[in-house]
Every structure is written in structure tokens, then in C-alpha cells.
C-alpha positions as CSV (number, residue, x, y, z in Angstrom):
1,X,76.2,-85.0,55.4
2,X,79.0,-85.0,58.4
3,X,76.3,-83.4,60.7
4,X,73.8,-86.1,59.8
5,X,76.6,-88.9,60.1
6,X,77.1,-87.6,63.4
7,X,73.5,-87.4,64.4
8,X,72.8,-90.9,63.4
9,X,76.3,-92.0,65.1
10,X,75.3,-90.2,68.2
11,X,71.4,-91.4,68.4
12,X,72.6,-94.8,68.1
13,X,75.4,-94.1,70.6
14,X,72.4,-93.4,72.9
15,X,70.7,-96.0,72.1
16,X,72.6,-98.4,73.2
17,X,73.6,-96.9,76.7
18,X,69.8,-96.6,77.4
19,X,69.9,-100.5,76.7
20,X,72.5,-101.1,79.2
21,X,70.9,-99.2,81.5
22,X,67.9,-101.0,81.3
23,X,69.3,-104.7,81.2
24,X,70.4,-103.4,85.0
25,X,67.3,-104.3,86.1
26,X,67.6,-107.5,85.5
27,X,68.4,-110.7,87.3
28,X,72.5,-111.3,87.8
29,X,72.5,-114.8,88.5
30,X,74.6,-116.8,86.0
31,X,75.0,-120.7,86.4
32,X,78.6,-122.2,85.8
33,X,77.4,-123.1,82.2
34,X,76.4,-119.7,81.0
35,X,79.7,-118.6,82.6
36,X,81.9,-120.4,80.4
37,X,79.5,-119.8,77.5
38,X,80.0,-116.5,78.1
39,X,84.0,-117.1,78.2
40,X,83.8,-119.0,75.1
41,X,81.5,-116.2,73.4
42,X,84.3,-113.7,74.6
43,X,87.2,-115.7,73.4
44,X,85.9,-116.3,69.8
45,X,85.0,-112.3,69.2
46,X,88.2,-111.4,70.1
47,X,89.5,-114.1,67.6
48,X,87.3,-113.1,65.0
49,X,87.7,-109.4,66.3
50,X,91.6,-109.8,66.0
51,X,91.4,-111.7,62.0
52,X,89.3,-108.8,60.6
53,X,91.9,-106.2,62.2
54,X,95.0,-108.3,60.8
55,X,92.8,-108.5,57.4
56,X,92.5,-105.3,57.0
57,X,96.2,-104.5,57.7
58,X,97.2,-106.7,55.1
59,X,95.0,-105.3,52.9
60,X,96.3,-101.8,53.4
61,X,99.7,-102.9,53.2
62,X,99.3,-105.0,49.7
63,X,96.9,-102.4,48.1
64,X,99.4,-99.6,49.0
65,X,102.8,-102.3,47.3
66,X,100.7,-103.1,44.3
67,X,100.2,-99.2,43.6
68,X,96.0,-99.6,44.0
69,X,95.3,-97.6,47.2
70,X,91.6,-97.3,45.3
71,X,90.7,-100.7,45.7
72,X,91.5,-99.9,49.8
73,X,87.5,-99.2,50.5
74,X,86.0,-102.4,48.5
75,X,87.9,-104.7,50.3
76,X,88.0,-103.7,53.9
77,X,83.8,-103.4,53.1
78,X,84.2,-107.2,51.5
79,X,86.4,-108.0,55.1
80,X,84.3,-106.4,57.1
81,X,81.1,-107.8,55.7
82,X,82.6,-111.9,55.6
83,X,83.3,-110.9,59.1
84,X,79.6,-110.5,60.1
85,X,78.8,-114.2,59.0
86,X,80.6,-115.7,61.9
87,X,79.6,-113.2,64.6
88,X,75.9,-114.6,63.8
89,X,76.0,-118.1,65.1
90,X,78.2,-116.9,67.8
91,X,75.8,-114.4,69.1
92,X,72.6,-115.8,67.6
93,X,71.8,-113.1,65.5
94,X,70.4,-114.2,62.1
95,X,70.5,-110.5,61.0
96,X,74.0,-110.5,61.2
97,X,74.0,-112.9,57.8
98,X,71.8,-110.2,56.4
99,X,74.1,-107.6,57.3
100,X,77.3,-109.7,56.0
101,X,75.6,-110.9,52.8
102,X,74.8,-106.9,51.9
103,X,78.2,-105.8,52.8
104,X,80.0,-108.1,50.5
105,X,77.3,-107.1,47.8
106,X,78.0,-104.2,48.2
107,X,81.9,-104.3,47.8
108,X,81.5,-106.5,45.4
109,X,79.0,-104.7,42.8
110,X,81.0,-101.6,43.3
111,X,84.7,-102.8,42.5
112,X,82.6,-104.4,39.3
113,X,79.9,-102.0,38.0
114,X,81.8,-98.5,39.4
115,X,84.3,-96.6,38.3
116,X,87.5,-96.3,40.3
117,X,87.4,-92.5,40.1
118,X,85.3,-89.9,39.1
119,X,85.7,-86.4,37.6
120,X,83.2,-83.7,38.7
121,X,84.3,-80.4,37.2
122,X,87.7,-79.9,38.0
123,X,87.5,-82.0,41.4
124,X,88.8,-86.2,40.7
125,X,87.7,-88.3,43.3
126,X,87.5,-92.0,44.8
127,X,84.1,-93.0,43.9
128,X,84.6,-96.4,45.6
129,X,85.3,-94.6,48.8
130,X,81.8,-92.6,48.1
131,X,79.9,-95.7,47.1
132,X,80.9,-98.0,49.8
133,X,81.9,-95.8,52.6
134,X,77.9,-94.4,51.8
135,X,76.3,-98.0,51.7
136,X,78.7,-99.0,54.5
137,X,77.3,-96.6,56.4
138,X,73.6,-96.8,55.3
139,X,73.7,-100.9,56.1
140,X,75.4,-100.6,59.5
141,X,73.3,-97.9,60.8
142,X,70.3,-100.2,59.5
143,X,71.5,-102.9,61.5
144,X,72.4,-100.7,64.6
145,X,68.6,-99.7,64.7
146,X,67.1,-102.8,64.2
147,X,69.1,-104.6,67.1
148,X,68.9,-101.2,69.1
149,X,64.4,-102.4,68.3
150,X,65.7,-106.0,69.2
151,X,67.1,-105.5,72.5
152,X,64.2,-102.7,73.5
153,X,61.4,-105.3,72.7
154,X,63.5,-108.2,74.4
155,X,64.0,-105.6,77.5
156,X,60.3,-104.6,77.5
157,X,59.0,-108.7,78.0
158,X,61.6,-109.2,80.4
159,X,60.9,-106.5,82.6
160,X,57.4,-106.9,82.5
């Protein structure tokens, strides 16, 4: 499973630099307006960038206090996923509700319908760090791809 984690992680890794690469070609002019859109974009990620990281801190801090480390992966996946639903409007990307939406889902159905641990044989283990970090994985990934599609179809119209 680590091998195709890293496959996937380093495809998309790919992806993405071939996208930059290709947005060289186009035009750099920027008016005044789109500048300080572009400030204002930058500004609000790295608040919303900044809340998600203090979030998760918190989280880690209080779960770890309250003696229920196990609960650590359901909430950064709920965090991580409520974060997704103001990054949308900001970037205007409507997959990004999508992705938020199936995040907290997710977090959500496994801290209620999954067991905290599981015993396989002799070996215990985490099962919401399985179950999330798994669909985590699987949802992200889908949305990496289809905004890697996004930006290749926007690329191919604008360069043609």
C-alpha cells in the first residue's frame, strides 16, 4: 500500500509541475484589479491556511489532556474537511464543497459507526486512523486528479 501511496503522491506531484509549466505560456499581463485580487486571495489562504493549522494543534493538545489520542484522526479529517468549504468561494472551485462535505462525512460516520480499535489476531490497532487516513487519502487524491483534468482542459482552450 506505501508504494502505491507513493505512486499516486508522486503522479500527482507531476501533474501539477507539468501545469505550471504549461500556464508559462501564457499571457503575464495583470491589471491593478486582479493584482489586489490576487493579494486578497493570498491574504485569506494564509488566514484560512493558518486556522486549520492552529485547529489542528488544539486538537492534538486536548485529545492527548483528555486521555483520547484515538479520536486524533476523526477530527483533524472533520478540520480539515470544514476547511475546504471556504477555500471554494475563495478560489472558485465548487468541487472543493464536494471535497469538504465528503471529508466531514467521512470523519463523522467513522467516529459513529466504527470502532475505536480493532483486534486482528494478536495485533490491536487504531481503526479510525485506518478508516479515515484511507478515505482521506482516497477523497483527496480524487480531487487532486480532477483539478489536475481541470487545469489541463482550461490550459488546452487557452493555448489554443
Amino acid at each position: 500500500m506505501l508504494v502505491t501511496a507513493v505512486a499516486i503522491g508522486i503522479a500527482l506531484f507531476i501533474g501539477g509541475f507539468s501545469l505550471m509549466r504549461a500556464s508559462r505560456e501564457l499571457t503575464n499581463q495583470v491589471s491593478k484589479t486582479d493584482l489586489r485580487q490576487g493579494k486578497r486571495t493570498s491574504f485569506w489562504f494564509n488566514i484560512i491556511f493558518a486556522a486549520e493549522g492552529l485547529a489542528i494543534a488544539i486538537t492534538i493538545a486536548v485529545c492527548n489532556v483528555t486521555r483520547h489520542p484515538e479520536l486524533i484522526p476523526v477530527v483533524i479529517a472533520l478540520i480539515v474537511g470544514v476547511h475546504f468549504f471556504p477555500l471554494a468561494p475563495l478560489f472558485q472551485v465548487r468541487l472543493y464543497y464536494f471535497t469538504g462535505t465528503l471529508l466531514c462525512l467521512l470523519a463523522i460516520m467513522t467516529w459513529l459507526f466504527v470502532p475505536a480499535t480493532v483486534t486482528l489476531g494478536e495485533h490491536q490497532f487504531n481503526a479510525f486512523m485506518s478508516v479515515v487516513g484511507f478515505g482521506s487519502a482516497l477523497i483527496l487524491w480524487g480531487t487532486g486528479l480532477a483539478i489536475w483534468l481541470l487545469g489541463r482542459r482550461l490550459l488546452g482552450i487557452v493555448l489554443k
